[in-house]
C-alpha positions, 0 to 999 in steps of 0.5 A: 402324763397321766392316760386314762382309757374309759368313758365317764358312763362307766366304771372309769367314773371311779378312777376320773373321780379319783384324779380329780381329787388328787388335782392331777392332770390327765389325758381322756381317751374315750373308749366306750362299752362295744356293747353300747355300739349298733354297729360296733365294726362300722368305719365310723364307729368310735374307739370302743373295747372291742376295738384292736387299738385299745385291745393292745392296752387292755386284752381284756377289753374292758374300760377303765385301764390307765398308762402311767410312765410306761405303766398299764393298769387295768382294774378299776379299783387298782387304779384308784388305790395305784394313784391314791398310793402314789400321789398321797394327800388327804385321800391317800391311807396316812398309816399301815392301819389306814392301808389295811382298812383302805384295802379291807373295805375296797374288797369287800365292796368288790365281793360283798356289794358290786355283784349285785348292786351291778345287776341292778343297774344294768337291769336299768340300762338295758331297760329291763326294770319294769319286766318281769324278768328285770324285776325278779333280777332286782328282787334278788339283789336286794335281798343279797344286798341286805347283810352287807348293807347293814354291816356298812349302815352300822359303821356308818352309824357311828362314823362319817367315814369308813376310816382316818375320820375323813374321806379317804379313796376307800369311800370313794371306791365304795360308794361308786359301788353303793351308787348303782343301787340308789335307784332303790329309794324304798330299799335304801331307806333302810339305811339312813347312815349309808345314805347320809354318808352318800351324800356327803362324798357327794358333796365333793367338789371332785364328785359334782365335776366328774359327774357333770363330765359323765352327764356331758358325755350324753 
């Protein structure tokens, strides 16, 4: 059976979304951020990333990471396109030109997007938006943010999705990415395709699940 290591308030979102599109069944081992923890080396603290149980599953002590048949994988969005490529269905590429654009667009969000759309919400989380610190910090990434977003906004324009006319992994993979800057109301109604496309991954009855899982989660 299918392991997963990671919180649903994490990256791990990507890969719980990603499963339950794919109707698999899974077991959820709930690591959480060390960072998250006061007292991270208390008796009673729970399994966190830090930890030595879950170090052993991934050295580099971050979640997500899964075990598959005697398979460890620990990028987040490697495993998403790992289980996509393996379980096929509506979501998986159906051809090599597919393939490509899956891979083509995933990237690019993991080096054009994530770097600064993950400044922002962690200046969020660690409560830092209203200082001027966090402000200057969320004022840099949406200006980075500027280009990529109006390349995505422009296919977006033209198409419901990113490739194969449905919704694939490769949206799935981006827009968990694109979501951390959605707390930018004023920015992100800049573009009007982007947001429409949000909404309809959102609309997945995979995406409602996962999320009422993450809420759950406290």
């Amino acid at each position: 059976m299918l392991t997963i290591y990671g919180v649903y308030q994490s990256r791990a979102s990507r890969v719980y979304w990603t499963a339950l599109e794919l109707g698999l069944d899974f077991e959820s081992v709930p690591v959480i951020q060390t960072r998250r923890l006061p007292q991270p080396v208390a008796p009673d603290a729970p399994i966190h990333t830090h930890a030595a149980e879950f170090l052993a599953i991934n050295p580099n002590g971050h979640i997500p990471a899964i075990a598959d048949d005697g398979l460890v994988i620990d990028e987040s969005l490697a495993i998403t396109l790992y289980l996509a490529r393996k379980h096929g269905g509506p979501i998986a590429a159906d051809t090599l030109r597919e393939e490509g654009e899956v891979l083509a667009w995933t990237f690019w969000a993991a080096t054009e997007v994530e770097p600064h759309t993950v400044k922002i919400v962690f200046a969020y989380d660690d409560g830092l938006e209203a200082t001027e610190g966090g402000r200057e910090t969320i004022s840099v990434a949406r200006r980075m943010l500027k280009r990529p977003l109006t390349r995505l906004n422009d296919h977006l324009g033209e198409n419901d999705y990113l490739t194969g006319g449905r919704f694939t992994v490769a949206d799935l993979n981006v827009v968990e990415i694109i979501r951390y800057a959605l707390s930018e109301t004023d920015f992100m109604a800049n573009y009007p395709a982007i947001l429409a496309w949000v909404a309809r991954c959102h609309e997945r009855p995979a995406f409602r699940e996962m999320m009422a899982r993450r809420k759950a989660e406290g």
